[in-house]
N, C-alpha and C positions, 0 to 999 in steps of 0.2 A: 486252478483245475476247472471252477467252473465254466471262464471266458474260455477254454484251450477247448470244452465240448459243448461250448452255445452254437445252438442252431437242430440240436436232436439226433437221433440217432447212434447214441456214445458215442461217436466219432470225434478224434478230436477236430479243428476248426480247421487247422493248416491237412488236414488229408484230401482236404475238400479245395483249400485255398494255395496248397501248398505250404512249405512249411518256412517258417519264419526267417532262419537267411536265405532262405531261394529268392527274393524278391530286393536282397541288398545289396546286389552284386554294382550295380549301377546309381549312380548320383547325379538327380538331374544338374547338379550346379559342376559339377567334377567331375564327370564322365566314373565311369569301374574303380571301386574301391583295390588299395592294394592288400593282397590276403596275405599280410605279412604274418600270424600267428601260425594262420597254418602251412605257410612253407618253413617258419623255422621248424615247425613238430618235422614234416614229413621230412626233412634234411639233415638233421640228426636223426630220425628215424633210417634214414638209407646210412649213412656212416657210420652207426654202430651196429646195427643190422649186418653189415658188410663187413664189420672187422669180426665176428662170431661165426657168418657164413665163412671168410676165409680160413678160421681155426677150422672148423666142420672140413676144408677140402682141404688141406695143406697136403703137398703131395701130388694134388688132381690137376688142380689151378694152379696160375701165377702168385705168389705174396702181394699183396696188398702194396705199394709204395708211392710216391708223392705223385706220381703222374694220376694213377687210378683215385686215388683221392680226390684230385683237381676235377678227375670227369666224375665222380661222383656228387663234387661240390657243384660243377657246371646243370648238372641234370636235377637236382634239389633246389639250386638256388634258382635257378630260368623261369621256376613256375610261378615264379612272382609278378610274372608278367603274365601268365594265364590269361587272365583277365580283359585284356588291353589285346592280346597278340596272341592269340590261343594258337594260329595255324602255326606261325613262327616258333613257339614255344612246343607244340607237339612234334615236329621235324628235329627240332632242337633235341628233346630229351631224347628223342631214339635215333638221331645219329652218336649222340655220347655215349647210349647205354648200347648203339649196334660197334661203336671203338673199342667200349667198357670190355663187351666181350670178345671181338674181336683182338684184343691184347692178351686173352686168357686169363682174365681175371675172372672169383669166383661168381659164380652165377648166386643171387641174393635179392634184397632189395631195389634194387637201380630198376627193378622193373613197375615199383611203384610208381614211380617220378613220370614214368612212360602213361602208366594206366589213368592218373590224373590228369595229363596234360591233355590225352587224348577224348576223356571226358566231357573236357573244361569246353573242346574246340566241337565233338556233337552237340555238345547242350547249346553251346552257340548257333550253331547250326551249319559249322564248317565240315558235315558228315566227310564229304569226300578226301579232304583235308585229314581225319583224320584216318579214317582206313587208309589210306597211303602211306602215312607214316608207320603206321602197324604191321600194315604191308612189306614196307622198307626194312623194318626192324626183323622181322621173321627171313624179307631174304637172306638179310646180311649175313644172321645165326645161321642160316641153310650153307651158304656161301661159307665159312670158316669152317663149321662143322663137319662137313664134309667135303673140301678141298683144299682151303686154304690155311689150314690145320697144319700141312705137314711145314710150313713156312712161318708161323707163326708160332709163339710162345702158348705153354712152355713149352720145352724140348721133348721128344717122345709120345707127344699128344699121341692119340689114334684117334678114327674118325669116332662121330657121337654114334649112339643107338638110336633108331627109328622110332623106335619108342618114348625115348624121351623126346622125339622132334613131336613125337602128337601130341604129349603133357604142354609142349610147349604152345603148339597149334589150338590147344583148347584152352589156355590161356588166353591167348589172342582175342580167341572168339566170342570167351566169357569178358574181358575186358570192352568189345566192341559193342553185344550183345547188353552188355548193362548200361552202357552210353547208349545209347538208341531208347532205351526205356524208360530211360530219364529224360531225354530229349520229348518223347512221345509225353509223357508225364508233366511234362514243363507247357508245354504249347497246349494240351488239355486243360491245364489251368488256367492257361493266359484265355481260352475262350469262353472258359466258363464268368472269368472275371469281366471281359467282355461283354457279354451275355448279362449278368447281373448290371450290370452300368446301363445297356441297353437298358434293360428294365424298367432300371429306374427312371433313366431319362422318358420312359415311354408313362410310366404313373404319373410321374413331375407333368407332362405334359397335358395329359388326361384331367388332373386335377386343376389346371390353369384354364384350360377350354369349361370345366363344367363351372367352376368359380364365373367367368365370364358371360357365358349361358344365362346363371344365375343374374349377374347383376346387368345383362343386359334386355333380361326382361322386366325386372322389377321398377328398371329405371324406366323402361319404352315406354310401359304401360303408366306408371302414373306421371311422368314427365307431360305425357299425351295428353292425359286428363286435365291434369294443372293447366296446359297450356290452351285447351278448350273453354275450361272456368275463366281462365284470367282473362279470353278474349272476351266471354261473354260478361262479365263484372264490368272492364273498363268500358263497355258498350251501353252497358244499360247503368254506369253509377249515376247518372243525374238524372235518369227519366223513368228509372225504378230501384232506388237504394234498396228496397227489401230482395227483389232477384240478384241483388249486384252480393246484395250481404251472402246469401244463398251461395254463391259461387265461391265467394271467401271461404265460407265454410268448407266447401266439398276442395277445395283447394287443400286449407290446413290437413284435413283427415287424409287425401290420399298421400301428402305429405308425411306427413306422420307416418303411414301405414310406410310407404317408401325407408324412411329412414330406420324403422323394426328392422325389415327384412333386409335392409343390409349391412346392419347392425349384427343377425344372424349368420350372415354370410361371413363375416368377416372374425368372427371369435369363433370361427372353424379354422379358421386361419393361426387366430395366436392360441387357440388349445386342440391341436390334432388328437382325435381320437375320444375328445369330450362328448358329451350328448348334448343336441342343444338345446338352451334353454327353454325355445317353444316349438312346437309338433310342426314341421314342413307342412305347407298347402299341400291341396288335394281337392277333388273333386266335390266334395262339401259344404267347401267354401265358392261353389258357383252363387249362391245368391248374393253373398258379397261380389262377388266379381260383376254379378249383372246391375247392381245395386253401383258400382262405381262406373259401368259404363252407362248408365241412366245418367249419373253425374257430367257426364259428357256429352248428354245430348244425344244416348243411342240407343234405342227400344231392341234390346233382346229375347226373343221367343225363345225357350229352354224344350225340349220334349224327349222322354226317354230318363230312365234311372241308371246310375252307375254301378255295377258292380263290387262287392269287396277286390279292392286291387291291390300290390304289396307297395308297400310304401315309396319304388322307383317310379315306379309304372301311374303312379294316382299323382305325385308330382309332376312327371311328364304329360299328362292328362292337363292334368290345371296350367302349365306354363304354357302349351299350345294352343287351349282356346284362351288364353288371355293373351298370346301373341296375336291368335289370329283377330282378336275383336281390339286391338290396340291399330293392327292394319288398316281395320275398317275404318275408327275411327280418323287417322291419320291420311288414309290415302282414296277413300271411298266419298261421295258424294251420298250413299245410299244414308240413311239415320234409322234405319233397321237389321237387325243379324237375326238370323236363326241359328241356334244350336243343338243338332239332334245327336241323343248318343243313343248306341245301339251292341247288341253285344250276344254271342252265342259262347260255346263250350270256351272254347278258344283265345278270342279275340275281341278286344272291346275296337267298337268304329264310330268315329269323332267328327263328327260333318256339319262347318261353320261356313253359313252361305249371306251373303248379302246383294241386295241387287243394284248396286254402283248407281250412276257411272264413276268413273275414277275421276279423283281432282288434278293427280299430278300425274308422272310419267310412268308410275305403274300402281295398277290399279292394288295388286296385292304385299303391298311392299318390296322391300326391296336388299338387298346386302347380307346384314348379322340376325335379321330377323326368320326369314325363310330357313337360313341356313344352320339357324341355331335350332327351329323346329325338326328339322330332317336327321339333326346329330344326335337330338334326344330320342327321336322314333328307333334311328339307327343303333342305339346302343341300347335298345330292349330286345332289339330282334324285326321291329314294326316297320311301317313306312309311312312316306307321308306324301300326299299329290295335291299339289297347290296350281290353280290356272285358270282364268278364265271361264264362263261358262259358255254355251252355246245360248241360250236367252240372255245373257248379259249378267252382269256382275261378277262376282268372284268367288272360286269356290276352296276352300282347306280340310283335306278328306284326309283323317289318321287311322289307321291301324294297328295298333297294340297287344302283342298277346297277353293272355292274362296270366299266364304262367312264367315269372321271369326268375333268373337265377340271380336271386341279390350276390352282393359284393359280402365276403366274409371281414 
C-alpha cells in the first residue's frame, strides 16, 4: 500500500504512471504478450452469456445452434490476437458479431468481444480502424433490422423499433467514447514518463558538468602552482638548496590541498545526499588562495570585503577568482593581479585584472576554464566578461546576485 501511494498526494503510483499491466502489453525480446487468460474469461463469458440471453428471447430470436456457437467461439477466441493484429481482430469480431446477428440470433454478449477488440485497436492507435469497424457493425444491424429482416431468420421477424437502434447507437458511442479516453490516458502517460526520464537525464547531466567544474578547477589551480615550484626548485637546487627546498614545500601543501578537495568531490559521488565532511570554499578563504599564488610567483592586491553570500554563490565567488588568478598565472607574463570586490543591494562584482603581456596564444586562458567560469555565473542568474583590456592585459569581470534560489 505504501509503494502503490509513494510519491504524495494519496494517489496511488500507477494513476499518475498508469496502472501496472498497461505497460506489459509488449516484450522488448518478444514483441506483445499473448492475453490468453483474459480471452478465455471473456469467451466463456460470451457463451454462457448467450445461452441465458437466448432462454430470455426464445420465441423473438433464432435458437442458439452449432453454427451461432462457432461465431460466438470465432469472435471470443480472435482476441487473442488483439494484441499483435488489433485492426484485423476489430473487423474480425464485428463481422462475426454483424453474421451473429444477421442470422437472428439473440442479441447478448457477442458485443463484448466487439467492444474489446475495438478498444485494444484505439489504445494502439489504430482510431480509424476501429470506428470503421463500429461503424460496420451498426450498418450491418441497420441493414437486417430494417430490411433485410424480411429474408432472414427467424421467420415472421418484423422490422426492429427505433428506439432500440438508438440503445444500440449509444452503445456504439459509449464503446468508442471509452476507447478514446483510454487512448488519450495512455499517451498522457507515456509523456509524462517521458518528461520524467527527460529530467533525469537533464539532473544526470547537470551533476556531471558541476562534478567537472569542480575538479577542473581544483586541479588547474594547483596543477599550475606545482608546476611553477617545480620549475623553480629544479632551477635554483644547486645554486640555492634552501629556495629549492621552499618550493618543495609549497609543492607538497598545494598537493595535499589538491588531493582534500577531491577527495571531497568524489564521496558526493559514493554518498549522495551526505554532508560533506569539510565546509565547501568561499570567499574567506581568499587569503589562502593569495597565500598559494604568492607560492607561484604572483603578488595579488585584494581590495573590497565580501558579503554574507549563500553557500552557491560564495563557492562560485572563490572558483572564479582562483580560475581567473590560475589564468594569470599560466598564461600571463604579468607577476601581479589585482582583485577588487564590490557589491550593492543586489549584486556582488568580481574584477580580477592583471597587466600581461601574454606568454602564449591567449592571454586569458583558454577552453574548460573560461567556459567553466561563465556556467557557474550562469547558473546563479550572473554573468561573467572575460577580455583583453584597452591598456593591456587582461581583464575577468563577474556579476553575481546575492539573492540566489538554492537547490532544495
Amino acid at each position: 500500500m505504501d509503494e502503490q501511494r509513494a510519491g504524495g498526494g494519496g494517489a496511488p503510483r500507477w494513476w499518475r504512471q498508469g496502472p501496472p499491466w498497461w505497460n506489459r502489453w509488449d516484450d522488448a525480446e518478444h514483441g506483445p504478450r499473448w492475453p490468453w487468460r483474459t480471452t478465455a474469461l471473456i469467451t466463456v463469458f460470451v457463451l454462457v452469456g448467450s445461452n441465458f440471453a437466448a432462454e430470455s428471447q426464445a420465441g423473438e430470436r433464432a435458437a442458439l445452434d452449432p453454427f451461432a456457437r462457432v461465431l460466438l467461439l470465432v469472435a471470443g477466441l480472435s482476441l487473442l490476437w488483439r494484441k499483435r493484429y488489433p485492426v484485423a481482430v476489430a473487423f474480425g469480431t464485428a463481422g462475426a458479431a454483424t453474421v451473429y446477428l444477421g442470422a437472428g440470433y439473440p442479441y447478448g454478449p457477442v458485443f463484448l468481444a466487439v467492444a474489446v477488440s475495438c478498444f485494444g485497436a484505439v489504445v494502439a492507435g489504430h482510431r480509424a480502424a476501429a470506428w470503421s469497424a463500429i461503424g460496420m457493425l451498426w450498418a450491418g444491424h441497420l441493414l437486417v433490422a430494417h430490411w433485410l429482416y424480411r429474408w432472414l431468420p427467424p421467420s415472421g421477424d418484423g422490422a426492429a423499433s427505433w428506439g432500440s437502434e438508438i440503445v444500440v447507437a449509444t452503445w456504439m458511442v459509449a464503446i468508442a467514447a471509452l476507447s478514446e479516453l483510454a487512448r488519450t490516458r495512455r499517451e498522457q502517460w507515456a509523456r509524462e514518463r517521458a518528461e520524467r526520464a527527460q529530467a533525469a537525464r537533464r539532473r544526470a547531466d547537470e551533476e556531471r558538468l558541476r562534478i567537472a567544474r569542480e575538479l577542473h578547477d581544483v586541479l588547474a589551480h594547483s596543477i599550475s602552482v606545482i608546476n611553477v615550484q617545480a620549475g623553480v626548485g629544479l632551477a635554483l637546487l644547486d645554486s640555492d638548496p634552501e629556495q629549492a627546498r621552499s618550493a618543495l614545500t609549497t609543492i607538497k601543501a598545494a598537493s595535499k590541498e589538491a588531493l582534500g578537495e577531491v577527495r571531497q568531490v568524489l564521496d558526493t559521488l559514493r554518498t549522495p545526499g551526505d554532508a560533506p565532511r569539510a565546509p565547501a570554499p568561499g570567499l574567506g578563504r581568499m587569503p589562502e588562495l593569495v597565500a598559494q599564488a604568492a607560492g607561484a610567483g604572483l603578488t595579488v592586491d585584494v581590495t573590497g570585503e565580501p558579503p554574507d553570500l549563500p553557500p552557491g554563490a560564495d563557492l562560485a565567488a572563490f572558483r572564479i577568482v582562483q580560475e581567473a588568478l590560475t589564468n594569470v598565472v599560466r598564461h600571463s607574463g604579468s607577476r601581479h593581479a589585482r582583485v577588487r570586490l564590490g557589491h550593492d543591494a543586489d549584486a556582488l562584482r568580481l574584477c580580477v585584472d592583471d597587466d600581461g603581456p601574454a606568454t602564449g596564444a591567449e592571454a586569458g586562458g583558454s577552453g574548460n576554464g573560461l567556459a567553466g567560469m561563465r556556467e557557474r555565473a550562469a547558473a546563479l542568474g550572473g554573468t561573467i566578461e572575460a577580455g583583453p583590456r584597452a591598456d593591456g592585459g587582461f581583464r575577468v569581470l563577474a556579476v553575481l546576485p546575492l539573492k540566489v534560489k538554492e537547490d532544495r
